[in-house]
C-alpha positions in Angstrom: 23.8 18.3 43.8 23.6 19.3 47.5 20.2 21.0 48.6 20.6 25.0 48.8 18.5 26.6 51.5 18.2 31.0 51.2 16.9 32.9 54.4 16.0 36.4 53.0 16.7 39.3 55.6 13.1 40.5 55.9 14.3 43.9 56.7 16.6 44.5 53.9 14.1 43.1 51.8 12.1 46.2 52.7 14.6 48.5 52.5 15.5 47.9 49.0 11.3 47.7 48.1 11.2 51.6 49.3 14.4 52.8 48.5 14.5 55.9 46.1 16.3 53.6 43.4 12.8 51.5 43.2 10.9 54.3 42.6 13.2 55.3 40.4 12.0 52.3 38.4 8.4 52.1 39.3 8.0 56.2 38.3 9.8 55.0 34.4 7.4 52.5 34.3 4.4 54.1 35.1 6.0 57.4 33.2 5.6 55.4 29.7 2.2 53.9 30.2 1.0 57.8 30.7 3.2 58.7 27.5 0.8 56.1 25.9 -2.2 57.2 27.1 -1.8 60.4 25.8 -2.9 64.1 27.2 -5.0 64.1 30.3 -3.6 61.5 32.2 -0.6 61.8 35.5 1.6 59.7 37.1 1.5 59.3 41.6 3.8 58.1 43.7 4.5 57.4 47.1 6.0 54.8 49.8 3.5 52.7 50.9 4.0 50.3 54.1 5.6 47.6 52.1 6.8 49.6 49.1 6.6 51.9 47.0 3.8 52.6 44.4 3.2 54.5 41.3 -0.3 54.9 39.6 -1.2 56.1 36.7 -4.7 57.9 36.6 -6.7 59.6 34.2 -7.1 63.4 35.8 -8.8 65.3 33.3 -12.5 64.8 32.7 -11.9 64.2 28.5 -9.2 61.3 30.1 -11.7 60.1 32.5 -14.4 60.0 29.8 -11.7 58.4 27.2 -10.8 55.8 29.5 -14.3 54.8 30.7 -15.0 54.3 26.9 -11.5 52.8 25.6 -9.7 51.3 28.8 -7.0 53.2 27.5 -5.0 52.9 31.0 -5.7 49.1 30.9 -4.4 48.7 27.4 -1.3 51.4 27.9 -0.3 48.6 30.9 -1.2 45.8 28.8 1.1 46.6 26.1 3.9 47.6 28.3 4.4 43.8 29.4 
């Protein structure tokens, strides 16, 4: 079998990481962990330098105090993988 060598186009790269179609994906992803979390909690995006980014946060001060007692971001992401 003959050796196969891929040069990735750097730029195009980057242009599909902050297309609107990504964070399309990233906002669905980030969308169910907050539908697991519960009430209190929002989703944020943006375009970062690289690509784009989606957190989920706990806004609410009963979420903030939920989560610093039950993790409950850090489970909602673990049990999405």
């Amino acid at each position: 079998m003959a050796d196969v060598e891929i040069e990735l186009d750097s730029a195009g790269v980057r242009e599909l990481l902050q297309s609107a179609e990504m964070m399309q994906i990233c906002v669905a992803h980030a969308n169910a962990g907050r539908a697991a979390c519960g009430d209190g909690y929002e989703v944020d995006t943006y375009v970062g330098k690289t690509r784009v980014n989606a957190m989920l946060r706990a806004a609410t001060p009963a979420a903030k105090a939920d989560n610093a007692k039950n993790n409950t971001i850090q489970k909602a992401i673990r049990a999405m993988k």
